[in-house]
NULO-196025 format. One record per residue (C-alpha): residue number from 1; x, y, z. Coordinates in nm, 3 decimals, decimal comma. Example, Ala and Ser with C-alpha at 12.3 -4.5 7.8 and 13.67 -1.06 7.14 Angstrom:
<nodes>
[node 1; [1,230; -0,450; 0,780]]
[node 2; [1,367; -0,106; 0,714]]
</nodes>
This chain:
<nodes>
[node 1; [1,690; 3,815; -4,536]]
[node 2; [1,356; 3,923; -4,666]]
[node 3; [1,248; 3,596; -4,809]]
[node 4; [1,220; 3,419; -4,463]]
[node 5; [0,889; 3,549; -4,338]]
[node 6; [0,724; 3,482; -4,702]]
[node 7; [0,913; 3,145; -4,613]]
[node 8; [0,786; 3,065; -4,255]]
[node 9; [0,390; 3,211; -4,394]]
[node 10; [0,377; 3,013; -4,720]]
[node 11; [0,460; 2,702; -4,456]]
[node 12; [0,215; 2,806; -4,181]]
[node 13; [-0,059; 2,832; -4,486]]
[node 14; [0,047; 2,519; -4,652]]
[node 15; [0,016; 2,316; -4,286]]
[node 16; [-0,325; 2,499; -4,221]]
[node 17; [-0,475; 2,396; -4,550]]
[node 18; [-0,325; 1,990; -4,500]]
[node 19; [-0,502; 1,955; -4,156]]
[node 20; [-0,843; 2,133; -4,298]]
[node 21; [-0,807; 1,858; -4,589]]
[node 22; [-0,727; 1,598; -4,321]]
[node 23; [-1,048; 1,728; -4,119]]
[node 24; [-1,234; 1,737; -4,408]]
[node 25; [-1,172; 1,366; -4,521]]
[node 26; [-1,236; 1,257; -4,152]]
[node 27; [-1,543; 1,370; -4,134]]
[node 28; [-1,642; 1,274; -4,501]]
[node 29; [-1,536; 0,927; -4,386]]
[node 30; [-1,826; 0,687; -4,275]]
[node 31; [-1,715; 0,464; -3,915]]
[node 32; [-1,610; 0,170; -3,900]]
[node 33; [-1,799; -0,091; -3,782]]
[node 34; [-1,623; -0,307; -3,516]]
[node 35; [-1,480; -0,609; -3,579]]
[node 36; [-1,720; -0,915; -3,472]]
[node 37; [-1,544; -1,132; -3,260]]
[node 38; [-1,412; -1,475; -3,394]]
[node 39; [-1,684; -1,770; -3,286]]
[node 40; [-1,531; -2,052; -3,074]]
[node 41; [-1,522; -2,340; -3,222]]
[node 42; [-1,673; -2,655; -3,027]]
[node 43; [-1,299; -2,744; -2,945]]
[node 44; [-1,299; -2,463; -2,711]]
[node 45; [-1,613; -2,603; -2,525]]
[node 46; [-1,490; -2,739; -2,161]]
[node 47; [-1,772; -2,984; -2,098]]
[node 48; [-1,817; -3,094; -1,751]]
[node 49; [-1,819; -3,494; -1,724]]
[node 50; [-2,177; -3,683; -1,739]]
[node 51; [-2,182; -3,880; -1,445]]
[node 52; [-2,186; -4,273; -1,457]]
[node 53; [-2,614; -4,403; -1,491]]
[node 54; [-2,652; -4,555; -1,149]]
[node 55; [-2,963; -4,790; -1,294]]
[node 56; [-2,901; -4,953; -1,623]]
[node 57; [-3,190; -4,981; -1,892]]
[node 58; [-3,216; -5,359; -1,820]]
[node 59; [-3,088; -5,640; -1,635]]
[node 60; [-3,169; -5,989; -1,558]]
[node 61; [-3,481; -5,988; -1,774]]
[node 62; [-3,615; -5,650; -1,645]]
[node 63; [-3,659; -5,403; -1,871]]
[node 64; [-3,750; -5,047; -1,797]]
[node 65; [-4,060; -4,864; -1,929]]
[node 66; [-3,880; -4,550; -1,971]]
[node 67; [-3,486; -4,438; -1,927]]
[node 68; [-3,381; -4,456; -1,552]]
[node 69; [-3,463; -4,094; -1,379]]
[node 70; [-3,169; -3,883; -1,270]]
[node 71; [-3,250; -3,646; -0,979]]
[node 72; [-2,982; -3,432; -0,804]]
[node 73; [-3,255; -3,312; -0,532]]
[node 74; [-3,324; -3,517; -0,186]]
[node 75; [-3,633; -3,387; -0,219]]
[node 76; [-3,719; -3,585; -0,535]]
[node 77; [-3,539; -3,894; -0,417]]
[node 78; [-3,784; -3,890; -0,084]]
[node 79; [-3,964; -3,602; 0,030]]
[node 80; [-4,017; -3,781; 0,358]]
[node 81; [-3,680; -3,803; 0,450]]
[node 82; [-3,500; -3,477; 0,274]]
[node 83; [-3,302; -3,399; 0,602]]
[node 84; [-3,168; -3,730; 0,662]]
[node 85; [-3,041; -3,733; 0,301]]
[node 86; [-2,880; -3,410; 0,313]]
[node 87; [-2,719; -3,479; 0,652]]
[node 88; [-2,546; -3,845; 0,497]]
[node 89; [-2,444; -3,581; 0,174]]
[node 90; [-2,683; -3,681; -0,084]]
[node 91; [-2,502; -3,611; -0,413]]
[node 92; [-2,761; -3,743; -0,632]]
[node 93; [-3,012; -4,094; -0,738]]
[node 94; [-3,208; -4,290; -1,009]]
[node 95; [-3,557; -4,378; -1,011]]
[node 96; [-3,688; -4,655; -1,262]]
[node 97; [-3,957; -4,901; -1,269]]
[node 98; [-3,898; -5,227; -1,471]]
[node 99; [-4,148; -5,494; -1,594]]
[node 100; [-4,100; -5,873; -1,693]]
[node 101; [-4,393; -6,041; -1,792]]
[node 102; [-4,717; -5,945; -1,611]]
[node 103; [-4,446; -5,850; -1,273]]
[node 104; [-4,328; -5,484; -1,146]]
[node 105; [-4,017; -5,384; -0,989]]
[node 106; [-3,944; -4,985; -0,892]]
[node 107; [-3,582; -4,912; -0,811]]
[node 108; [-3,476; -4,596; -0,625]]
[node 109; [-3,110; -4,579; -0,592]]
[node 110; [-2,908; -4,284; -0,363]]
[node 111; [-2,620; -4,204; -0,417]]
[node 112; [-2,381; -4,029; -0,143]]
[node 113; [-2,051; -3,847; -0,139]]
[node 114; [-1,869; -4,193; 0,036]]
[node 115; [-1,957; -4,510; 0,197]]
[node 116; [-2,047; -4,369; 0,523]]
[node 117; [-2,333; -4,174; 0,396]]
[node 118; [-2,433; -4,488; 0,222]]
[node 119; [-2,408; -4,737; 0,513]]
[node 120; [-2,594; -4,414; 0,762]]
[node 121; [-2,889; -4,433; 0,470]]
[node 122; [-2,933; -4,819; 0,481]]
[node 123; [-2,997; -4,816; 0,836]]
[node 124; [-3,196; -4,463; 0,789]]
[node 125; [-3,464; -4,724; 0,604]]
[node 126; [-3,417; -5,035; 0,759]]
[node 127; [-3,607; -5,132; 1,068]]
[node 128; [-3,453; -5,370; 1,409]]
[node 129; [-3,590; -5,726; 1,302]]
[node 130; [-3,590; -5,728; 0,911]]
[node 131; [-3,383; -6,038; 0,836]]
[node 132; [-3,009; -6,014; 0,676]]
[node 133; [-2,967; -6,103; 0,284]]
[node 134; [-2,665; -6,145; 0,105]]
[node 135; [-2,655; -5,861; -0,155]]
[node 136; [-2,348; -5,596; -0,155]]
[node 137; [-2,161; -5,464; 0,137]]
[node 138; [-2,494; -5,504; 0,308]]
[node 139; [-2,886; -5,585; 0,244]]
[node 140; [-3,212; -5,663; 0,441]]
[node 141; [-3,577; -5,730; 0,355]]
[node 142; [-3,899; -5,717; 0,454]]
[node 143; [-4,166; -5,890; 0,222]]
[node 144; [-4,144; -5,773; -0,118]]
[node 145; [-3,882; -5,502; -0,030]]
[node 146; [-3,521; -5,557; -0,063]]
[node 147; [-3,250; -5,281; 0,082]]
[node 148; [-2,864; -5,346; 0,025]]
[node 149; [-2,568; -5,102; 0,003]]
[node 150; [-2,270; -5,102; -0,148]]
[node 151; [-1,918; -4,839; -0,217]]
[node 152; [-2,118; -4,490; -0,166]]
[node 153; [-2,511; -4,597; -0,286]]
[node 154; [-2,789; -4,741; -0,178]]
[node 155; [-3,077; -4,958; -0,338]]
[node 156; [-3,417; -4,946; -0,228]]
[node 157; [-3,611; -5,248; -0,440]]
[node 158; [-3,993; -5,316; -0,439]]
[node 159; [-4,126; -5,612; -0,624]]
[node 160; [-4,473; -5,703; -0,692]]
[node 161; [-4,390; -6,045; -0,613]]
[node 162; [-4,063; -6,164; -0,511]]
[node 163; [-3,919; -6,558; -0,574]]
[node 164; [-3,650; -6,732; -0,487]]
[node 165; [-3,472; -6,517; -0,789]]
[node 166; [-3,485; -6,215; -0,674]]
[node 167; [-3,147; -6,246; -0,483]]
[node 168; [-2,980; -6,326; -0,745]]
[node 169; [-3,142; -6,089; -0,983]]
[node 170; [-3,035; -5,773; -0,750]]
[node 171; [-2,701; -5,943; -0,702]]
[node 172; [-2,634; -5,879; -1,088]]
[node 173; [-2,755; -5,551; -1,051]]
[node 174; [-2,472; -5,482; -0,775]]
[node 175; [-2,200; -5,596; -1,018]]
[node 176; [-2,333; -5,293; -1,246]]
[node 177; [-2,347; -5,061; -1,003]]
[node 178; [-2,004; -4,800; -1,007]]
[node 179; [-1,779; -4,866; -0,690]]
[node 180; [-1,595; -4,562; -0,553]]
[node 181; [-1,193; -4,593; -0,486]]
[node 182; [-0,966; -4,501; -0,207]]
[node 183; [-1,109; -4,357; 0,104]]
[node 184; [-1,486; -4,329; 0,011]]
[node 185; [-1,532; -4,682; -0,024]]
[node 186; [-1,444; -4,718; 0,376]]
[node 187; [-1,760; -4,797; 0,605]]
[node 188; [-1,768; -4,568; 0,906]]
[node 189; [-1,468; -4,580; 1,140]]
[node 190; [-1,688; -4,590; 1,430]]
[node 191; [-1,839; -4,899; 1,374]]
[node 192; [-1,488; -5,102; 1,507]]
[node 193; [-1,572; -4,971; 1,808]]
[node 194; [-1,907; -5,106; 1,882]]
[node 195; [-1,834; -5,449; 2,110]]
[node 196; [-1,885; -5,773; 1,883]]
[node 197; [-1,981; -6,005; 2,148]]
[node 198; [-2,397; -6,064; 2,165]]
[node 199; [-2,431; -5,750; 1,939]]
[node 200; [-2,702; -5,757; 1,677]]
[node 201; [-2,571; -5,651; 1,330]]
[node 202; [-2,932; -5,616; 1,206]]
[node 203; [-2,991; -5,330; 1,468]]
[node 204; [-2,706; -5,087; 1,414]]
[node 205; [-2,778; -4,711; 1,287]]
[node 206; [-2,534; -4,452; 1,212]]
[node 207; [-2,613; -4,080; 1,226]]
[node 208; [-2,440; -3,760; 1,132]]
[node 209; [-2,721; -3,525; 1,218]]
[node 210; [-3,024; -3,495; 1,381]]
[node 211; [-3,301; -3,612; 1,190]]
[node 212; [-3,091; -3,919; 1,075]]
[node 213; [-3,061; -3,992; 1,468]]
[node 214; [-3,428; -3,915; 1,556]]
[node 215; [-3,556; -4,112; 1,213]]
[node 216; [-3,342; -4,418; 1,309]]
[node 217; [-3,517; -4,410; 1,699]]
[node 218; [-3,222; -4,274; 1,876]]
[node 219; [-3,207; -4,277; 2,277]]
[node 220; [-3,098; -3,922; 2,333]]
[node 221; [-3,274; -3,595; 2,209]]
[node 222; [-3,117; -3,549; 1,926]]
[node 223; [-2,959; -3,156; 2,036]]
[node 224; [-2,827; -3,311; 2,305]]
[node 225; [-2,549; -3,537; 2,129]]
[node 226; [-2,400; -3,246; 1,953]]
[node 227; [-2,401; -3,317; 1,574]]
[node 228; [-2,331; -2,932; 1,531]]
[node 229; [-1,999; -3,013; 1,699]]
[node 230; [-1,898; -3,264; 1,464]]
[node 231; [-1,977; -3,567; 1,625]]
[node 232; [-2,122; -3,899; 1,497]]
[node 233; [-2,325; -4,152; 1,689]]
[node 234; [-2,342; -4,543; 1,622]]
[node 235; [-2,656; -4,735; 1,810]]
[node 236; [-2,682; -5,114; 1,821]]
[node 237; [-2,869; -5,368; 2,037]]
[node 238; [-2,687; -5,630; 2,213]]
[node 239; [-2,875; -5,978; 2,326]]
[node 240; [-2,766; -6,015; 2,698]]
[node 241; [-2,846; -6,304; 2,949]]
[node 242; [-3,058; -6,098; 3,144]]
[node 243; [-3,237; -5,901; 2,901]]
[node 244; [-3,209; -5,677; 2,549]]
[node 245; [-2,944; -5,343; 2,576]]
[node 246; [-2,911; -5,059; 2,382]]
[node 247; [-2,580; -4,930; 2,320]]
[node 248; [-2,472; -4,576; 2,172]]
[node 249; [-2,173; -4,465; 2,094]]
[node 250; [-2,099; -4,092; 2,032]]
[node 251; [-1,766; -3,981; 1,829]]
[node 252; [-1,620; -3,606; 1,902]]
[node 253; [-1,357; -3,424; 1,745]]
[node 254; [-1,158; -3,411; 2,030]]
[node 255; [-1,156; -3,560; 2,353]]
[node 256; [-1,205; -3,207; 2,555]]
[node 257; [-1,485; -3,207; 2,309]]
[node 258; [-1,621; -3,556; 2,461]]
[node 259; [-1,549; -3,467; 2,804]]
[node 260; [-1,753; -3,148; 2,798]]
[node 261; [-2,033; -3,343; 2,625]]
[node 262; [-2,053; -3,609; 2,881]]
[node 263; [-2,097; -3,397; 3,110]]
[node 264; [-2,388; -3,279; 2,984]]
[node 265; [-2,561; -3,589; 2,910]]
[node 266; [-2,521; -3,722; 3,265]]
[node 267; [-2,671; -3,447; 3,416]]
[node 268; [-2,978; -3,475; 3,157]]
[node 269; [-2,989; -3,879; 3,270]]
[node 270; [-2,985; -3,768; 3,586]]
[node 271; [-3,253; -3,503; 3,632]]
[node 272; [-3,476; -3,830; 3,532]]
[node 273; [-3,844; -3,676; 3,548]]
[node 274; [-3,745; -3,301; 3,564]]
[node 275; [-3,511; -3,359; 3,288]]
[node 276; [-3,564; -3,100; 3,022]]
[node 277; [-3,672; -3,239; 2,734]]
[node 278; [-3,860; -3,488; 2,829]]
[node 279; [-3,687; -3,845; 2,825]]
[node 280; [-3,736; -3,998; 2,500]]
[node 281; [-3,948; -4,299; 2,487]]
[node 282; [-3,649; -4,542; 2,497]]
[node 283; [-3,548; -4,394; 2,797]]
[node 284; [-3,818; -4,409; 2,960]]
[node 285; [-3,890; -4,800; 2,862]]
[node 286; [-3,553; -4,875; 3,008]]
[node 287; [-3,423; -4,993; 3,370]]
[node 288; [-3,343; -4,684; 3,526]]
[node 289; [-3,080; -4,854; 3,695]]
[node 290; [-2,952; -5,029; 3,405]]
[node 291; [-2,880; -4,650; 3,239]]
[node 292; [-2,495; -4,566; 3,302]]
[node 293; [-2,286; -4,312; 3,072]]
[node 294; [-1,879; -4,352; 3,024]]
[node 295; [-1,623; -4,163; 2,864]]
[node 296; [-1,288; -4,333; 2,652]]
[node 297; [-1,109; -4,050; 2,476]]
[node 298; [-1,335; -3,855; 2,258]]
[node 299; [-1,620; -4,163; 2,300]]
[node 300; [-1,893; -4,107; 2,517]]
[node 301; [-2,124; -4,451; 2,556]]
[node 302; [-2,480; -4,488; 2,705]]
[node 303; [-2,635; -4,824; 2,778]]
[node 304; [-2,985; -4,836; 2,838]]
[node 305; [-3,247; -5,136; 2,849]]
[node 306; [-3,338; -5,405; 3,064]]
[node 307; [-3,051; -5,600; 3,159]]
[node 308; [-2,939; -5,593; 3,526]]
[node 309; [-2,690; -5,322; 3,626]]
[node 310; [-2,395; -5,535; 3,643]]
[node 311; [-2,443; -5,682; 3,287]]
[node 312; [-2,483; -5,305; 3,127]]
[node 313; [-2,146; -5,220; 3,333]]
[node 314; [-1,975; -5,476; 3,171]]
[node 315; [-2,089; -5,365; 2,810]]
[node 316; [-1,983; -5,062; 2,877]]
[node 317; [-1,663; -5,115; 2,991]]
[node 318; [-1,610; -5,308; 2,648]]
[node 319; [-1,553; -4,966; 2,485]]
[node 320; [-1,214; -4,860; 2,454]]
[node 321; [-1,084; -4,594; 2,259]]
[node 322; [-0,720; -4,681; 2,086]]
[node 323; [-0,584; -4,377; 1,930]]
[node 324; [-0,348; -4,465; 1,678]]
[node 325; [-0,004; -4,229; 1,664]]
[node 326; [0,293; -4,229; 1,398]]
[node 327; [0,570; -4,081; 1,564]]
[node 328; [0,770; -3,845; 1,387]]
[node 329; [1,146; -3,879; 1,437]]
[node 330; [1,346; -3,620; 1,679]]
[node 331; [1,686; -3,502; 1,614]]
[node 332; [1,920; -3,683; 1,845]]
[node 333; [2,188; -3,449; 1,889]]
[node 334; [2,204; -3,176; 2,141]]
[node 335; [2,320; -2,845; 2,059]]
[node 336; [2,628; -2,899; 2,314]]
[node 337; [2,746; -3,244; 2,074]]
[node 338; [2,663; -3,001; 1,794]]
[node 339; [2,935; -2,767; 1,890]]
[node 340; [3,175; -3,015; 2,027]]
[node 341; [3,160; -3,182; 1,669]]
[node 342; [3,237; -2,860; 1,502]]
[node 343; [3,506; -2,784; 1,744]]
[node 344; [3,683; -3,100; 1,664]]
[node 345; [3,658; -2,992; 1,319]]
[node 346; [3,821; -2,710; 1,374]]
[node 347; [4,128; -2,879; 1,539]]
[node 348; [4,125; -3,169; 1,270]]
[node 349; [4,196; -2,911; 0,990]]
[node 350; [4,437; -2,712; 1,217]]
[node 351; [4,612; -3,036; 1,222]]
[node 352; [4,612; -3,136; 0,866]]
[node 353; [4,706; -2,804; 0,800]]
[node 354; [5,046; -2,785; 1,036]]
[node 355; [5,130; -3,142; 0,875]]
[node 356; [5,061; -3,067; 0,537]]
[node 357; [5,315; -2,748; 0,631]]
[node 358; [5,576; -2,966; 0,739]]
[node 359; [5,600; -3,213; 0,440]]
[node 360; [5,595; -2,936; 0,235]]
[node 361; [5,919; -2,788; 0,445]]
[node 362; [6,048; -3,121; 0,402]]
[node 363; [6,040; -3,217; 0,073]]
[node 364; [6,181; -2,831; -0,025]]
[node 365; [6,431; -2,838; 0,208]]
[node 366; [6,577; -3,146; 0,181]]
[node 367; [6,592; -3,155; -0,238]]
[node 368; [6,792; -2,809; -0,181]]
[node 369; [7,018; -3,050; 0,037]]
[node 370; [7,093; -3,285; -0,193]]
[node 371; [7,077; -3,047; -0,494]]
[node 372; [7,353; -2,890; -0,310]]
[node 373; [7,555; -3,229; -0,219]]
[node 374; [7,545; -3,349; -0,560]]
[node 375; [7,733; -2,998; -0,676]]
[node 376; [7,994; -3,091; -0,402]]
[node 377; [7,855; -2,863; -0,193]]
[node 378; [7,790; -2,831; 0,186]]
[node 379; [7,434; -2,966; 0,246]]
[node 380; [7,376; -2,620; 0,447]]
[node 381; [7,472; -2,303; 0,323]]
[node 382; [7,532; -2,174; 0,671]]
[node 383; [7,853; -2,135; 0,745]]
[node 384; [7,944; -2,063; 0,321]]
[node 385; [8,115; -1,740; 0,312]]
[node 386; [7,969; -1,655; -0,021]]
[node 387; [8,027; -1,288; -0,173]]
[node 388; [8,097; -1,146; -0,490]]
[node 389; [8,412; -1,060; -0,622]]
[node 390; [8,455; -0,794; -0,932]]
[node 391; [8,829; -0,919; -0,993]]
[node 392; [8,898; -0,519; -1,068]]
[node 393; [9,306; -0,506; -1,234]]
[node 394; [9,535; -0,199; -1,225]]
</nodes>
């Protein structure tokens, strides 16, 4: 057994000399440089979608002097009125200024995230008086300037010199403009409730916020309607016999909502002179009797102006709030028919059962019976003595 420790060393050595080599060539070795990474190819690009031109290069015989602007900032569509925009949810606009001949026309068009931020703008720019025009969902002018609305944007148009064309011309420019779908094409619910009888359509202004309300001349300090509640506030003039009213209609969440608001605003109307703030100018122009504030649901309405007090009261009583509820179908049953219908279950399929066990004693029974009369047999086996007999013989 001598040979086994030369054995076991000449393996130990062998082993020691194979993992020197193996060091050896490892470190002899140069790195590897990584592997560069595989370039995507431009199929791999996920390109987000360019956005509709809201101005085209040309219509009607106007042609732009450069490509329509695309801004994305309020504050490039109209520094004066950045807080306005942003509170209707400016998404983003086109400025352009086109040239026929020795004429000028500059287009600004706003774009909005739906209708209603489209319709608040419109009345945002125009002013009470400026006639109606037929362009869109909705358009006014004054002079050479031309506003109309329509789906979610807004056109502002200034000519140099406007004709008896210039409806038309912006009429063809509506039919280019894109139309949204579904529920942002909707004006602003709130407008259905505004009273149609003697109401001015040329006066109405819609506000989500603050400086849309104050910008538009609104009757209440603007903190005091509650925009950072949620709420949205409608004003229109109405022509009555006895003189002009303002109406103003102011939408909450929730009727608890309205209720607490109210509140509020009739003790500001009120405090009259010690009210704090001050009354806003069309407060103060109005009838102080002629002011009156009413709830309807989540609605609160102010009247102000100079018609008589019984006049106002009857505008105001025009607004109604009609809440509009699906009902959802109850079960009918009670839990007592419940368990009387599963109890009668129960006995139905004892029943069936017990007469199901019957037919089948029946029909087994009697076939024994007349199995047993056709051997000339007794139809019971009864009274058979039957046993069995081993006939055993000595």
């Amino acid at each position: 057994m001598r040979w086994i420790p030369v054995l076991v060393s000449s393996f130990c050595s062998v082993a020691l000399l194979g993992a020197g080599a193996a060091s050896v060539t490892a470190q002899a070795a140069p790195p590897k440089s990584p592997v560069p990474p595989i370039p995507q190819g431009p199929a791999h690009l996920v390109l987000p979608p360019v956005p509709k031109p809201l101005l085209p290069d040309s219509f009607a015989g106007w042609v732009a002097s450069d490509a329509p602007k695309r801004v994305t900032d309020a504050a490039l569509a109209d520094p004066a009125n950045v807080a306005a925009l942003n509170e209707y949810d400016f998404t983003d606009g086109s400025l352009a200024a086109y040239k026929r001949s020795d004429e000028t026309l500059s287009l600004r068009a706003l774009r909005f995230h739906d209708a209603s931020g489209a319709y608040g703008a419109y009345t945002l720019y125009r002013q009470s008086g400026w006639p109606r025009e037929t362009i869109g969902s909705g358009a006014t002018s004054n002079g050479n300037r031309v506003l109309f609305w329509l789906g979610n944007t807004m056109i502002d148009a200034n000519f140099s010199h406007i004709g008896p064309m210039s409806g038309s011309e912006l009429r063809e420019l509506a039919g280019q403009l894109p139309v949204p779908e579904g529920t942002a094409a909707l004006a602003p619910p709130i407008l259905a409730d505004l009273p149609k009888t003697s109401l001015d359509g040329q006066t109405t202004h819609y506000a989500v916020g603050p400086a849309g309300y104050a910008g538009a001349g609104g009757v209440l300090p603007p903190d005091l309607v509650g925009f950072d509640r949620g709420a949205e506030a409608v004003t229109a003039a109405y022509s009555l016999r006895s003189g002009p009213a303002t109406l103003t209609i102011i939408d909450y969440p929730t009727p608890q909502m309205g209720a607490a608001q109210e509140s509020k605003i009739r003790d500001y109307i009120n405090s009259g002179a010690q009210a704090q703030p001050a009354w806003p100018k069309p407060l103060v122009d109005s009838d102080k009797a002629s002011i009156e504030v009413r709830r309807s649901g989540p609605l609160v309405a102010i009247v102000s102006g100079d018609a008589i007090p019984e006049e106002s009261h009857k505008l105001l009583a025009t607004v109604h709030f009609e809440s509009n509820l699906i009902s959802i179908p109850q079960p009918t049953e009670s839990e007592v028919a419940k368990t009387g219908q599963l109890l009668l279950g129960i006995v139905t399929l004892i029943i069936i059962g017990c007469s199901a066990a019957i037919l089948l004693g029946v029909f087994l029974g009697g076939g024994r019976a007349l199995y047993r009369i056709a051997r000339g047999k007794p139809a019971s086996s009864v009274y058979e003595a039957e046993f069995t007999s081993l006939h055993l013989q000595d």
